[in-house]
N, C-alpha and C positions, 0 to 999 in steps of 0.2 A: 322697624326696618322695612323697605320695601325689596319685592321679589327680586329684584335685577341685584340686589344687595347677596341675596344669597344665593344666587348665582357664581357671583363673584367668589364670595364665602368660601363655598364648597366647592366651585366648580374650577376656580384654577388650583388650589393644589391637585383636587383630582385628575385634571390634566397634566400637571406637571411632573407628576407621578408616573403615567401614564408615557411621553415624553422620555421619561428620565430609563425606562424599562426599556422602550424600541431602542435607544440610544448604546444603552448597554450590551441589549444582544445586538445590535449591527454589529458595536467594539469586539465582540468575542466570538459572532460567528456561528455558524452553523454546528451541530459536534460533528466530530468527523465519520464518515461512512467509513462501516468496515470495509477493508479489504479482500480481495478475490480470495485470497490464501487462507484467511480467515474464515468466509464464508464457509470454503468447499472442507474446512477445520472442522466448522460446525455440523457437518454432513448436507451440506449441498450436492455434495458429488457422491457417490457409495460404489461401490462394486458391484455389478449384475448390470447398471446402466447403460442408456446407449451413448452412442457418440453423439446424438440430434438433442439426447436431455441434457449431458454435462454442455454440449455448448446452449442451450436454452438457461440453464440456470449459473453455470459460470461466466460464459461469454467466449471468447473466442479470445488463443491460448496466446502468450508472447512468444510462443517456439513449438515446434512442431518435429519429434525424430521417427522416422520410419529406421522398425530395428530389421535383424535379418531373417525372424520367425514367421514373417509378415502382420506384427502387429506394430503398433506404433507410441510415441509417447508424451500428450501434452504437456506442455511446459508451464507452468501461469507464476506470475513474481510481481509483488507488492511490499511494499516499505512499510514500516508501522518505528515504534518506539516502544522501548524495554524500560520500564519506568523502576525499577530494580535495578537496573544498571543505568541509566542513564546515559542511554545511547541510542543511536537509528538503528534498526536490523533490516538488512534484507530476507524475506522470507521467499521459501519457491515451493509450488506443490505442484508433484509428477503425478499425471493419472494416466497409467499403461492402460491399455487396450490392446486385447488380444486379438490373433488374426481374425475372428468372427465380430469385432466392431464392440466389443462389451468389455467394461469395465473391469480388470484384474483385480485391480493395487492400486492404491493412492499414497503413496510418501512426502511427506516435507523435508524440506530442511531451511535451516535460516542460520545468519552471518551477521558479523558484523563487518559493513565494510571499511576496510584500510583509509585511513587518510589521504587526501589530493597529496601528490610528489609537492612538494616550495618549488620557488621559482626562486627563490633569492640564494646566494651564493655562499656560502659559511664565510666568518669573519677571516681572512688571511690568505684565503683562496682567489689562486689567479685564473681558475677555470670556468667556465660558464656551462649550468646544466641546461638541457634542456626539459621542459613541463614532461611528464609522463611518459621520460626515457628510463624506466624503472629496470626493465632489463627482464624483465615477468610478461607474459605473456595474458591475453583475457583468458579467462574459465571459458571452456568450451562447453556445449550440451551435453545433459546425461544419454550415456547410451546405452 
């Protein structure tokens, strides 16, 4: 056999192998980055810290509440999947800050969110709804 022979030989399964692996992870993707809520779960964020480190290490909050003690209370919310239930949750982590800028409390909490309202109309019904006239009002911040 001459060298171009085993080149060929070995060297296109090699590649195609090779080929076959980048093709796969494009198909599937990156894995996914944890989330803010997770993160600050894992202790990203702690009590005693300032307000310049949790936003250096969580990032900067979805909601912001000034209470009436004069401290105040990040809001941060990220979506993830409950693979035990098999469902989407929303997750939210509060990190109160006392009037002196440091770190209280940190709490979660997580949901699952309701279903989009339908748009289609029940069988027999001469009324027409409208999308997300549910009659509920949105969740307001924690205060």
């Amino acid at each position: 056999m001459r060298p171009a022979d085993y080149v060929v030989l070995y060297g296109m399964p090699i590649l195609f192998l090779a080929l076959a692996a980048l093709l796969v992870s494009l198909y599937i993707g990156q894995s996914p980055q944890i989330g803010v809520v997770q993160r600050i779960r894992n202790g990203a964020v702690k009590p005693g810290m300032s307000e310049q480190d949790v936003l250096q290490r969580a990032g900067p909050p979805k909601g912001v509440v000034e209470r009436e003690d004069g401290g105040f209370t990040y809001r941060y919310q990220s979506s993830a999947w409950d693979p035990e239930r098999r469902v989407p949750i929303e997750e939210d982590a509060y990190v109160d800050f006392g009037s002196s800028g440091v770190v209280g409390n940190v709490t979660f909490d997580s949901r699952v969110p309701e279903p989009a309202p339908s748009t289609e109309s029940p069988a027999g019904s001469s009324g027409s709804t409208r999308a997300g006239a549910s009659g509920g009002s949105p969740p307001s911040p924690r205060s």
